[in-house]
C-alpha positions in Angstrom: 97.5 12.0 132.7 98.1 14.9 134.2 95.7 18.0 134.3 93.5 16.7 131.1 90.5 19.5 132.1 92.7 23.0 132.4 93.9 22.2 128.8 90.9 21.4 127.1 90.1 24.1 124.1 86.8 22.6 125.2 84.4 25.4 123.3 83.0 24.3 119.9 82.2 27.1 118.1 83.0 29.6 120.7 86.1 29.8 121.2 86.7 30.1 124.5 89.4 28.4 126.1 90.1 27.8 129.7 93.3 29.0 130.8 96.6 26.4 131.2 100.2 26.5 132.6 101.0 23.9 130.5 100.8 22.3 127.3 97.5 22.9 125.4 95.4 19.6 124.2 92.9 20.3 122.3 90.0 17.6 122.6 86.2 17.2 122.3 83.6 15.7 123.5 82.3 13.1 122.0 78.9 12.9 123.5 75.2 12.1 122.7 74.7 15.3 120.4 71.8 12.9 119.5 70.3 12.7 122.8 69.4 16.3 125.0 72.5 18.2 125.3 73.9 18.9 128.8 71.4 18.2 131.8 71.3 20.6 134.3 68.7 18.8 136.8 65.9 17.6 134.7 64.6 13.8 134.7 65.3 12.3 131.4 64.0 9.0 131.8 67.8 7.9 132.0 69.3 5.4 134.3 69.8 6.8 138.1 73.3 5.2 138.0 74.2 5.9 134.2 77.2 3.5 133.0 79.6 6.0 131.5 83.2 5.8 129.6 85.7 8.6 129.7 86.8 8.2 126.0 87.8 11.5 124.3 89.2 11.9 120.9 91.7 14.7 119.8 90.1 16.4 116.8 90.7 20.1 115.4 88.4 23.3 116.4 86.6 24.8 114.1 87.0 28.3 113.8 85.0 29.9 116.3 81.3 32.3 115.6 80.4 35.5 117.8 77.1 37.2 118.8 77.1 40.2 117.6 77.9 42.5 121.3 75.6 42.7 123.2 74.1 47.0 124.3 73.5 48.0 127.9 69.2 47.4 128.7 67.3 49.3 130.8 67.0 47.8 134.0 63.5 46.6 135.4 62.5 45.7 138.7 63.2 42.3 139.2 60.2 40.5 140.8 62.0 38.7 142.9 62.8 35.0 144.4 60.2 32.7 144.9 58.9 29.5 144.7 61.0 26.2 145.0 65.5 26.4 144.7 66.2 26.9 141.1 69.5 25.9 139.2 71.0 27.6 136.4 73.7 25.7 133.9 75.9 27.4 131.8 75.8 25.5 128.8 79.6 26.9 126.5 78.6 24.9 123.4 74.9 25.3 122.8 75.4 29.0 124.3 72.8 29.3 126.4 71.4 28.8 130.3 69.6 25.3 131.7 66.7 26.3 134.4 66.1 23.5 136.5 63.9 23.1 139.1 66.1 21.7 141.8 63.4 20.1 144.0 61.2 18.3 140.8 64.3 17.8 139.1 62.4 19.1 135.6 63.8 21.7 133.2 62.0 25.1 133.3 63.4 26.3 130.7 66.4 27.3 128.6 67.7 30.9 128.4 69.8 31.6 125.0 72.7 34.2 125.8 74.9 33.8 122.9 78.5 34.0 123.4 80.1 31.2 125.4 78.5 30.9 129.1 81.1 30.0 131.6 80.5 31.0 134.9 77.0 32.0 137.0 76.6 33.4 140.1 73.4 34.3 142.0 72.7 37.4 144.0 72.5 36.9 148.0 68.5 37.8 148.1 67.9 35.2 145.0 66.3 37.7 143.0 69.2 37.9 139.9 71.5 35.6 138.2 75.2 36.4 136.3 76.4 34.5 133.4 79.7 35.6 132.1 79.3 35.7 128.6 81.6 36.3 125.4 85.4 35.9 124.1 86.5 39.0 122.3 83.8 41.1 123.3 82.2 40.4 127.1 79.2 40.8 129.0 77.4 39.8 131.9 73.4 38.4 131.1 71.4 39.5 134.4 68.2 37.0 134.7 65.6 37.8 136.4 65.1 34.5 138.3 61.3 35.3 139.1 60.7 35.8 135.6 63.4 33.9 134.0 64.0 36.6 131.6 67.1 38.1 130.7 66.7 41.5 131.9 70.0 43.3 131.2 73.3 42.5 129.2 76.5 44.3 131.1 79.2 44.9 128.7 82.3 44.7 130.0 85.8 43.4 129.4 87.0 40.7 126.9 86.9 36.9 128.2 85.0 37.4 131.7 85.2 34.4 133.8 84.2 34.2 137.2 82.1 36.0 139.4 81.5 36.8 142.5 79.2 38.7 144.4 79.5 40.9 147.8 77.4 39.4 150.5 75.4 42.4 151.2 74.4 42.1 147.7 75.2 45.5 146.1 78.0 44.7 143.8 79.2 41.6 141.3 82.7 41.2 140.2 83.8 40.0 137.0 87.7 38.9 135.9 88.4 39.8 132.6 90.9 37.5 131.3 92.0 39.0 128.1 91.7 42.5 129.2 93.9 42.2 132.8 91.2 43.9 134.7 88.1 43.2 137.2 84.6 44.8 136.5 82.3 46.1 139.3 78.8 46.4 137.9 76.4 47.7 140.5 73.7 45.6 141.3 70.8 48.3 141.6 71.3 49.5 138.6 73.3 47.0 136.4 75.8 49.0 135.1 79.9 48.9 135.2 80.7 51.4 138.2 84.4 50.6 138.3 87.0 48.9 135.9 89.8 47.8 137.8 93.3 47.0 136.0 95.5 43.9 137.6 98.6 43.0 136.5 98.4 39.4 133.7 95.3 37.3 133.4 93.3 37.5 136.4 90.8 34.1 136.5 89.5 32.5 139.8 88.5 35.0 142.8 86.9 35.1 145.9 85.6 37.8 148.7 86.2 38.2 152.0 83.3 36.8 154.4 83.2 40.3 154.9 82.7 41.7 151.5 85.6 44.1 152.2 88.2 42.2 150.1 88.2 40.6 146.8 91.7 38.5 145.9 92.0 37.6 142.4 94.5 35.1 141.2 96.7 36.6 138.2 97.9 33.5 136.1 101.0 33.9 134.1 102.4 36.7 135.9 101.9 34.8 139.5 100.7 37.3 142.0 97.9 37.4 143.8 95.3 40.9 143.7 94.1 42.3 146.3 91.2 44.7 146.0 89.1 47.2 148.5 85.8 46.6 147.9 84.8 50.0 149.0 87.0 52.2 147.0 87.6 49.6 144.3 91.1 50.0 144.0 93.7 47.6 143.8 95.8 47.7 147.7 98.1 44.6 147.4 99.9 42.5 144.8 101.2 39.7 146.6 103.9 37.5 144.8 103.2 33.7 144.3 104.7 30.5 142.7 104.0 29.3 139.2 100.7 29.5 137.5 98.7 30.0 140.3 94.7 29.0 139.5 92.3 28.4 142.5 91.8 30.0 145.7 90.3 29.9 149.1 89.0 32.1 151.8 89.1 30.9 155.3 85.4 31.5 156.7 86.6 33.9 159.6 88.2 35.6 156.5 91.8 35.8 157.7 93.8 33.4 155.5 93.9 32.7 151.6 94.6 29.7 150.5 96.0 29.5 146.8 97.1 26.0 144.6 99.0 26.6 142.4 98.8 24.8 139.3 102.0 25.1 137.7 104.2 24.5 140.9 104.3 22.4 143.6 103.8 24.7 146.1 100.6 25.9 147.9 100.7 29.5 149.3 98.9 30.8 152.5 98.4 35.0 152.7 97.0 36.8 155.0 94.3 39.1 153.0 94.0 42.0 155.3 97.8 42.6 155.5 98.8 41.6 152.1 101.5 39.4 152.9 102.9 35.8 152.5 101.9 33.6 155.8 103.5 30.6 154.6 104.3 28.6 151.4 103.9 24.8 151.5 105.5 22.2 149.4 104.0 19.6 147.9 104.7 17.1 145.4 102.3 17.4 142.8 100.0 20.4 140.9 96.9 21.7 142.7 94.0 23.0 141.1 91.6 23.2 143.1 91.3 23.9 146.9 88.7 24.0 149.4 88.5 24.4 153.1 86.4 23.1 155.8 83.2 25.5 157.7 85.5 25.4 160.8 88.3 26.4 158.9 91.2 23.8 160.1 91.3 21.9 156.8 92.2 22.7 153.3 91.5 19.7 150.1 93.7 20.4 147.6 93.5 17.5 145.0 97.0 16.3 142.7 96.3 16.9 139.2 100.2 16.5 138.2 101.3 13.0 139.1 97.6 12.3 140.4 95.9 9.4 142.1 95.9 11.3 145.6 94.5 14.1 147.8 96.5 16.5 150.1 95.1 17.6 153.0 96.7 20.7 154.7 96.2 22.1 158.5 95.4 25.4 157.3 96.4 27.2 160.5 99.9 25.6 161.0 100.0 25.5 157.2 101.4 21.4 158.0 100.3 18.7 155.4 99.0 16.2 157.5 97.4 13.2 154.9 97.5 12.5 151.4 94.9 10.4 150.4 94.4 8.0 147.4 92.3 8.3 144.5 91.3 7.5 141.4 93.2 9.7 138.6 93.3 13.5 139.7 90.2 15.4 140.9 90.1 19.0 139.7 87.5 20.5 141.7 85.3 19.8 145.0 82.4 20.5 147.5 82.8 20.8 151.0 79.5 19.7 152.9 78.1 22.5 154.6 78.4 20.8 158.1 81.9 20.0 157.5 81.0 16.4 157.6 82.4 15.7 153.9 84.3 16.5 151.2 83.1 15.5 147.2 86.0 15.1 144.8 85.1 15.2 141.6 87.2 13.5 139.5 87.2 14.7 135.7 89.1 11.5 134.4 87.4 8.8 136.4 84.0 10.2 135.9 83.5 10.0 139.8 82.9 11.5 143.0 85.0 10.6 146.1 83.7 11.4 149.1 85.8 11.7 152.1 85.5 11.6 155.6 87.0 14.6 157.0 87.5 13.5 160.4 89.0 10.3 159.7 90.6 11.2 156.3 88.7 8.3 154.8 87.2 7.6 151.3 83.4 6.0 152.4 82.1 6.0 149.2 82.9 6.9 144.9 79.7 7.3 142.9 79.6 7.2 139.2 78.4 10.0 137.2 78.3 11.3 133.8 81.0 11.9 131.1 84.2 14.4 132.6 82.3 15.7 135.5 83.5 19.7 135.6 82.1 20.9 138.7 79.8 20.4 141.5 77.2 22.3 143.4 75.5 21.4 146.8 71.7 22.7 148.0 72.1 25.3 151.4 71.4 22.0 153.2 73.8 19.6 152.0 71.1 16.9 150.9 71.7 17.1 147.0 75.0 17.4 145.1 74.5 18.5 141.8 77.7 17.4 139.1 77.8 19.4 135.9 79.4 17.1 133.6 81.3 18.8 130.5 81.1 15.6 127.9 78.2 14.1 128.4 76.1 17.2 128.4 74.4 16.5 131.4 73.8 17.5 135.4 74.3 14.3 137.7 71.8 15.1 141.0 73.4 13.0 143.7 71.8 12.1 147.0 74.1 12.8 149.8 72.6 10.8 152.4 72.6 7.7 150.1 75.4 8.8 147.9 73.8 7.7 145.2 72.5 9.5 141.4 69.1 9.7 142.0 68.6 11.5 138.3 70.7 12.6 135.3 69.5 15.5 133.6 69.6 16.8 130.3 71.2 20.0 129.6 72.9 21.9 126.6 76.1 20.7 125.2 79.4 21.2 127.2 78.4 22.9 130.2 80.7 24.1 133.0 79.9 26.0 135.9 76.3 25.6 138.2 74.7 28.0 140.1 71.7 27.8 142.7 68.9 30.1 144.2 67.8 28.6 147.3 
C-alpha cells in the first residue's frame, strides 16, 4: 500500500496532521495504551527482540483539544550540557517530551509541553533543545537540557514542523505550515528575530554545511525556498515537480537533493545559484532521501509501488541500483562512516540495512509497531527507532544489528533528537 505514513491523521486529540499529496486515511494506533506509552530509550523489562504486528484499524478522530497559547518567558542562563548523551522524544498524543538517558537506556524524565510535539532539534553546544509545538496557535518549548526544564515558550506561526539549527549555533528555524512562512528565533535570547513569508506550505528543510543557506521545501505549490541566513530573506524560489516532501544537502554543501513525493521525479539544485542541476526519473514516489558522508550516493526509498530502494549517483545525477525491500521505507540513517544505510520501514515494522559499497541488504531487524524515524549516536554504535504505534523507542546495536532494549515512551511519538 502505498505511502500509509504521510497520510496518517495520526494525532489523537491534537489535531495535527502530517501533510499528504494524496488521498487522506485516517487511522490509529492501536497500541498498548495499557502498557507505558511510547519509549523513547528506557528499559522496560520487555523483550530485546519484541514480536510485533503491523495491524491498524481505520476509526474516526475525535475532535481535537488545545493548550491554551503559550506567552514568551524570560530567558535564563542555561547551565549547560553535561553528563552522559541524552535523547529527547516527542511524544504527539500524550503531548509531552521522553528524556532518556542514551547510555543507561533509563527514562529521566518526562517534560509536558501541551500542544502536539512533532519535531526536536538540539543546539550545536548541547546546552538547548526545540520542540515544535501547537496546531492553530505555535510555539517552540526551549529545554534546558542541563536542567531539563522548560525554560522558554517561542510563539510563533500556526503548525511549526521542523527545525533546524545554524551550526554556529546562534539561530533555529522553524517552518510554519499553516502560516506559509519560516521563523528565526535567536538563540541568545529566545525570541522571534525574523518571520520570513514563502510561497504554500513550507515542511521539511535543511542548512547549508555552512549555515549560510536554508532551503525549505514548499508542498502544494512545488518550489523549493531558498533563504540567506544572514539577512533572512528569501533569494530563490526554485520550481519543482509534484508535492515535493524531503530534502538533502550534499556535505560539501553544493547540491540539493529533493524526492518528491507526489511525482516520480527526483530533482537536483544547486543551492548557491538557485537553479535546477538536473531532474531524475524514477518510477515510483520518494519520501525520503539521504546521502552518503562522501557525498557520491543518495537513498531514496519507493513509497508508491514500493518493495524497493533507489540509489542515485548524486554527482552525475545517474540511478545506478534499485534494491529490494520489504513494503516501502519512508525514512533512513546513513551511518556516520558511510559504511551503511538503515531503512526504516513503517509497514514492515523493520530496519534494512544496506551495504553501501556493494548495494547489499546484510541484515532486517525487527522493531516496534510503524517505526517513524530513526536517530543514530555521533559514533554510529546505537540506532535509536521511534516507533509511532507502539509507543515506544527501539535502541538497536549497530555492530550486532540487533534490539538490544525497547523503551517506553508517550503515546504516538514521531521525531528523536540527541545531545551528545
Amino acid at each position: 500500500m502505498a505511502r500509509n505514513r504521510d497520510s496518517l491523521q495520526e494525532i489523537v486529540g491534537a489535531g495535527r496532521q502530517r501533510p499528504m499529496g494524496s488521498a487522506v486515511r485516517v487511522v490509529t494506533a492501536v497500541a498498548a495504551f495499557g502498557l507505558l506509552l511510547f519509549p523513547s530509550c528506557t528499559t522496560t523489562g520487555r523483550s530485546a527482540t519484541p514480536t510485533v504486528t503491523s495491524t491498524r484499524t481505520s476509526v474516526t478522530i475525535p475532535s481535537p483539544t488545545y493548550s491554551p497559547t503559550p506567552v514568551a518567558t524570560s530567558t535564563p542562563t542555561p547551565t549547560g550540557n553535561s553528563g552522559s548523551p541524552i535523547l529527547y522524544v516527542a511524544n504527539s498524543a500524550t503531548q509531552d517530551v521522553t528524556v532518556i538517558d542514551a547510555t543507561s537506556l533509563s527514562v529521566i524524565t518526562t517534560i509536558p509541553v501541551g500542544g502536539s510535539p512533532f519535531h526536536v532539534a538540539v543546539s550545536p553546544n548541547g546546552s538547548l533543545a526545540f520542540v515544535s509545538v501547537g496546531w492553530t496557535s505555535g510555539w517552540l518549548s526551549v529545554i534546558d537540557t542541563g536542567s531539563q526544564a522548560i525554560i522558554a515558550t517561542v510563539p510563533v506561526g500556526s503548525s511549526p514542523y521542523f527545525i533546524a539549527v545554524t551550526p554556529n549555533g546562534s539561530t533555529a528555524y522553524v517552518t510554519n505550515w499553516q502560516s506559509g512562512s519560516v521563523s528565526a528565533i535567536s538563540i541568545s535570547s529566545l525570541t522571534v528575530v525574523a518571520t520570513i513569508p514563502v510561497a504554500g506550505n513550507p515542511f521539511h528543510l535543511a542548512l547549508t554545511p555552512n549555515g549560510s543557506r536554508l532551503c525549505v521545501v514548499n508542498k502544494f505549490v512545488n518550489n523549493l525556498a531558498i533563504l540567506d541566513t544572514a539577512t533572512q530573506t528569501l533569494v530563490a524560489s526554485v520550481a519543482l515537480a509534484p508535492d515535493p516532501h524531503h530534502l538533502a544537502v550534499a556535505p560539501n554543501g553544493s547540491r540539493v537533493v529533493v524526492a518528491n513525493a507526489g511525482s516520480g521525479y527526483v530533482t537536483i539544485i544547486d543551492p548557491t545559484a538557485g537553479t535546477v542541476v538536473s531532474t531524475v526519473g524514477i518510477s515510483g514516489w520518494t519520501e525520503w532521501v539521504g546521502i552518503t558522508p562522501n557525498g557520491s550516493l543518495a537513498y531514496l526509498p519507493n513509497s508508491a509501488n514500493g518493495a524497493n530502494v533507489f540509489v542515485l549517483d548524486a554527482a552525475n545525477s545517474v540511478m545506478i541500483a534499485t534494491l529490494s525491500a520489504c513494503s516501502a521505507p519512508y525514512e533512513g540513517c546513513v551511518a556516520p562512516n558511510g559504511s551503511v544505510v538503515f531503512l526504516i520501514d513503517y509497514p514492515c515494522t523493520q530496519v534494512q540495512v544496506v551495504d553501501t559499497a556493494t548495494q547489499a541488504t546484510i541484515a532486517t531487524v525487527g522493531v516496534g509497531t510503524s517505526p517513524y524515524s530513526g536517530v543514530l549516536s555521533p559514533n554510529g554504535s546505537r540506532l535509536f527507532v521511534v516507533n509511532f504505534n507502539s509507543g515506544s523507542v527501539s535502541v538497536m546495536d549497530t555492530a550486532s544489528n540487533q534490539v538490544v532494549s525497547t523503551i517506553a515512551v508517550g503515546a504516538m511519538p514521531r521525531y528523536a533528537a540527541l545531545r551528545p
